[in-house]
N, C-alpha and C positions, 0 to 999 in steps of 0.2 A: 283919698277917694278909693272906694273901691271897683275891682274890675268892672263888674254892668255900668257902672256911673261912668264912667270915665271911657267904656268902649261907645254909649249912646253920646256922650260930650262929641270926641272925634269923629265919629261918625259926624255928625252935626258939621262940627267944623269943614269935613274935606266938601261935604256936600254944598257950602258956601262958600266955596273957592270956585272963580269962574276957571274955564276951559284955558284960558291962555292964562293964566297964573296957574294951573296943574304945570300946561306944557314949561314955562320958564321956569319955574321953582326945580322941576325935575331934571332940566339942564342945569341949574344951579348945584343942584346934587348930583349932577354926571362929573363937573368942575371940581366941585373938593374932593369925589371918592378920588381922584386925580393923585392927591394929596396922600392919598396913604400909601404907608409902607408894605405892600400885602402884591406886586407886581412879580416879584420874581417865584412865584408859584405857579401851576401847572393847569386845574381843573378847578372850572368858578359855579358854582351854582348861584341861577337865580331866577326870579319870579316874570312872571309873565301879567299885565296888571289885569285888573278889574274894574275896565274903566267906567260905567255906568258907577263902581265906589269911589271913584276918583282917589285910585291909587297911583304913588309915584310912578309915571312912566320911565320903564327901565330900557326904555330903545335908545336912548342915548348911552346908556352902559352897556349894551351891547354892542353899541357901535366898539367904544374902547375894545373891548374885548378882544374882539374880531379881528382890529387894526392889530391888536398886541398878537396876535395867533393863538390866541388864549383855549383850551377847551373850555367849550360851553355846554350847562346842563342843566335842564328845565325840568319838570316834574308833570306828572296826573299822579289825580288824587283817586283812591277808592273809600268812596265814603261807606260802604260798608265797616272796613277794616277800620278806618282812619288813619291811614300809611297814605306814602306815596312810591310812586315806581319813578326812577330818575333815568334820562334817555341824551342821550348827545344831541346837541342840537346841531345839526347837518344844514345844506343846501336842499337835501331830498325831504326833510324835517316836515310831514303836514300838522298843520297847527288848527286847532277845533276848539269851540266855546264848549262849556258842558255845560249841562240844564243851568247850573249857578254862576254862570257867562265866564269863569274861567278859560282862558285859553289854555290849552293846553297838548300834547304832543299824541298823535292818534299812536304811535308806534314807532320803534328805533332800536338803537344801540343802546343797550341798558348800562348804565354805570350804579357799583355798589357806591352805597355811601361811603364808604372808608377811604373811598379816593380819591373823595372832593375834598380840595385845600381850601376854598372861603366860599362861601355862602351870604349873600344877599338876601336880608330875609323882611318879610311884607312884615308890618304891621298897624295898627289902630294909633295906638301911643307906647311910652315905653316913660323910664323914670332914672332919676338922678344916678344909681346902682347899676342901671342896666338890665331892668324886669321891663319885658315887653310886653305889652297887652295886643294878643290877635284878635281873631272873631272868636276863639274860644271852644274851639272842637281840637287843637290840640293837636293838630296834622306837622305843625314846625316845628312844635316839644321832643313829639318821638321822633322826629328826623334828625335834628341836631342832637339829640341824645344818642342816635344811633352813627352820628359819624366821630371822627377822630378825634383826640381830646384835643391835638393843635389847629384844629381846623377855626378860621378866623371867620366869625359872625358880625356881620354888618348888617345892623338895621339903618334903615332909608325912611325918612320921616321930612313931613313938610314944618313942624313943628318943633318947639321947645321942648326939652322932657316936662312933664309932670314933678312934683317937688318925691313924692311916694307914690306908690301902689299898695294899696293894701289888700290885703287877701291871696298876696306870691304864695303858687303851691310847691311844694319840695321837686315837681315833677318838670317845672317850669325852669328852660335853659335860659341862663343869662348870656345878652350881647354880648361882644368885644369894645365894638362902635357903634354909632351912630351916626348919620351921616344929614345934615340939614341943610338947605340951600346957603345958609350962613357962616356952617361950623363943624367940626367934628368933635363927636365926645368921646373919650376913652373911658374907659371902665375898666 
């Protein structure tokens, strides 16, 4: 399948998932990320959902975090640019929807990318290789391109991969893992 085909499929899908299978599936996926070997690092990034898209809820993996004393770092976007600015998330941390009901961080402590050790990264679907498919503006490409080359990428999916993805562009970062309320994939 190619990208469109397969982002309006998922789409689809998460939007026929009732509210209390988002929230269990997503503890299901707080439990195995449990499972990876990726704990004895420093600085985690990750997403904040988009729950009207019925994205994995990551407040269960923030809870880990936070028990671990983990740094945590959340993002805004500038869709201008199509970057984002990455900020510590704190206690003082104010947290704001943006017009495209993102949450996100009004202001903080800014961290460069190079000193995020794993990344937690949203997506639609993704496939047997480890090509992820986003919403496709391309905001988690140049992010993860612009951090370290050890930096460990875990995608969070309620889903199976996909068998392919057809139409991977050269600019497009590949996962490490995958993480599903059933299973983890390595890549």
């Amino acid at each position: 399948m190619i990208k469109k085909e397969v982002r309006q499929k998922y789409k689809l899908l998460r939007q026929e998932l009732p509210t209390d299978q988002v929230e269990e599936k997503s503890l299901a996926i707080a439990n195995q990320v449990l499972q990876l070997d990726c704990w004895d690092k420093t600085t985690y990034h990750i997403f904040l959902p988009i729950v009207s898209q019925k994205e994995v809820n990551t407040e269960y993996i923030l809870q880990i975090l936070a028990g671990k004393d983990k740094n945590i770092v959340v993002s805004k976007a500038d869709f201008e640019t199509r970057e984002m600015t990455h900020f510590l998330l704190t206690d003082a941390t104010k947290i704001k929807e943006n017009h495209y009901q993102i949450p996100e961080p009004v202001d903080g402590i800014e961290v460069p990318s190079y000193k995020i050790d794993v990344v937690f990264v949203p997506l639609l679907a993704y496939d047997g290789k480890g090509n992820r498919v986003g919403y496709g503006k391309g905001f988690y490409d140049k992010f993860l391109a612009s951090c370290r080359p050890d930096c460990i990428k875990i995608g969070l999916s309620f889903f199976t991969p996909e068998q392919s993805v057809e139409s991977v562009d050269l600019l497009d970062v590949k996962l490490d893992f995958c993480v599903t309320p059933d299973t983890i994939y390595r890549f």
